[in-house]
N, C-alpha and C positions, 0 to 999 in steps of 0.2 A: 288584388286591387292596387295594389302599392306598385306592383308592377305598371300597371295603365297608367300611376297618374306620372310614376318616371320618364314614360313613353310621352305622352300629353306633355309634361315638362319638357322635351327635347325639342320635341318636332316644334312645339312654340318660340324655342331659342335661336332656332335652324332660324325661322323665318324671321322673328326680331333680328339674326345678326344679316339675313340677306338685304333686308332691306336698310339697314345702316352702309352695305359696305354697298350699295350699289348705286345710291351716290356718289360717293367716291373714287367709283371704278374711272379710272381715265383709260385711253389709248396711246398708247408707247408707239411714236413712229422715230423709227432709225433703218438702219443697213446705211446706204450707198445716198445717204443725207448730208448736207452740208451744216445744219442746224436740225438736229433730232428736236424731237417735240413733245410732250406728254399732253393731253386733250381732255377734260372734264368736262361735264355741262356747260360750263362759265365760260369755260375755254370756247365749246364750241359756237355759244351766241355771238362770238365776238366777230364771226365771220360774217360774210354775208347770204342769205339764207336764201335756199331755193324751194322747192315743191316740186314734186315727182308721184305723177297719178299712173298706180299696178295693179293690174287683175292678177289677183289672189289664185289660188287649186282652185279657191270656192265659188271663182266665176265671177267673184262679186270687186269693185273698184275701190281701191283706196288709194286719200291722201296723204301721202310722208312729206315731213320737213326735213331738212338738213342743210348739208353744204358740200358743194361738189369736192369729191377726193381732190382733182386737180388745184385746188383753192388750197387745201392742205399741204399735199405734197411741194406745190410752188412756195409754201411758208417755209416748209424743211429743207428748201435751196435745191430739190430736184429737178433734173433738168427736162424743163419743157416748150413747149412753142416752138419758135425758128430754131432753137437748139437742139430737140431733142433730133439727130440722124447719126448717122454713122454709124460708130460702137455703141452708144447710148439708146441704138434700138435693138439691145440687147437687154437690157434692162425688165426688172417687171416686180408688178408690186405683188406682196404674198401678205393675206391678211388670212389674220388668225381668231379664233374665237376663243372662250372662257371653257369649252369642251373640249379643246383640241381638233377643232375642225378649222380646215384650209382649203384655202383658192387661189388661183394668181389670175392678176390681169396684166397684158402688153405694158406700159406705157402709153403706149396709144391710143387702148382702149379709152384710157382716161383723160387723154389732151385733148382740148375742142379744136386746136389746129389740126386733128386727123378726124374727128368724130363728133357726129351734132346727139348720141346716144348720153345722155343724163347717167352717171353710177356718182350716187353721192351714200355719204353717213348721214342717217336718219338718227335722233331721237326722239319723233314726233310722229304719230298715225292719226288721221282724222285731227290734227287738233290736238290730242293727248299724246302723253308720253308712255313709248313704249312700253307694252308688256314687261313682268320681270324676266318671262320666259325668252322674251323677242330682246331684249336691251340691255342695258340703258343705250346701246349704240347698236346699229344695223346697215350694214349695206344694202343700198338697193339699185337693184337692177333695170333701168327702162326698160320693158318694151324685149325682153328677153324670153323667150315662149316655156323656158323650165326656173324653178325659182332656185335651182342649186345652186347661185354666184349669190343668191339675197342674204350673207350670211349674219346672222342671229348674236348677240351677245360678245360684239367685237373687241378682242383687247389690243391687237397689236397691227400697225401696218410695218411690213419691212419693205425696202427697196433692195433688191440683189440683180449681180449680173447673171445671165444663164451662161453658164459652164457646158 
């Protein structure tokens, strides 16, 4: 019996402290930034906010809030618009998640002087905030027919050259 309620005791703790730290969690953007940036909640209202409607595996439509990466990246002094050519379309962002899973996008993916495609950070699904499982931050993907770029519980954006 003493065993179970140790067990009960932990797994209670596990989740008392996820949900303190997940607040907290922000997003670290650096690499090839001019102005690295760290991004909370707070942080993130301060932008200007978009909406991005995705059919899910389950067929079914949702609304996410956020703020387009490009908004962000443009605050950490990345080069974009009439700027981004030449060498600097070598460029690409790699964003990471709290599991260690990764993706990269161009640079141009995410500039609307190349692409009218929506990929913003989400804290917000229908209205509410993200799952613990899905967030506190998510990227999302318009309009992309597999959800493997939509990545889940994001901590970091890097900007790197490709080598």
């Amino acid at each position: 019996m003493k065993k179970y309620v140790v067990i009960f005791w932990l797994l209670l703790s596990a989740g008392a402290g996820y949900a303190q730290t997940a607040k907290d969690v922000t997003v670290k953007v650096t690499g090839e930034v001019s102005a690295p940036l760290s991004i909370g909640p707070a942080e993130l209202q301060q932008y200007q906010q978009t909406t991005v409607i995705r059919k899910e595996k389950d067929g079914r439509e949702h609304t996410y809030s956020g703020v387009y990466l490009s908004e962000i990246l443009t605050k950490a002094g990345v080069t974009l618009g009439a700027e981004l050519h030449g060498k600097s379309m070598a460029k690409y962002l790699l964003v990471e998640a709290a599991d260690g899973y990764r993706v990269v996008f161009a640079l141009a993916e995410l500039d609307k002087a190349f692409t009218d495609r929506a990929i913003i950070l989400a804290d917000k699904v229908d209205g509410q905030p993200l799952a613990p499982t899905d967030g506190p931050f998510r990227i999302i993907v318009q309009d992309e027919k597999k959800p493997a770029r939509c990545v889940k519980q994001v901590t970091a954006l890097k900007v790197m050259f490709a080598k």
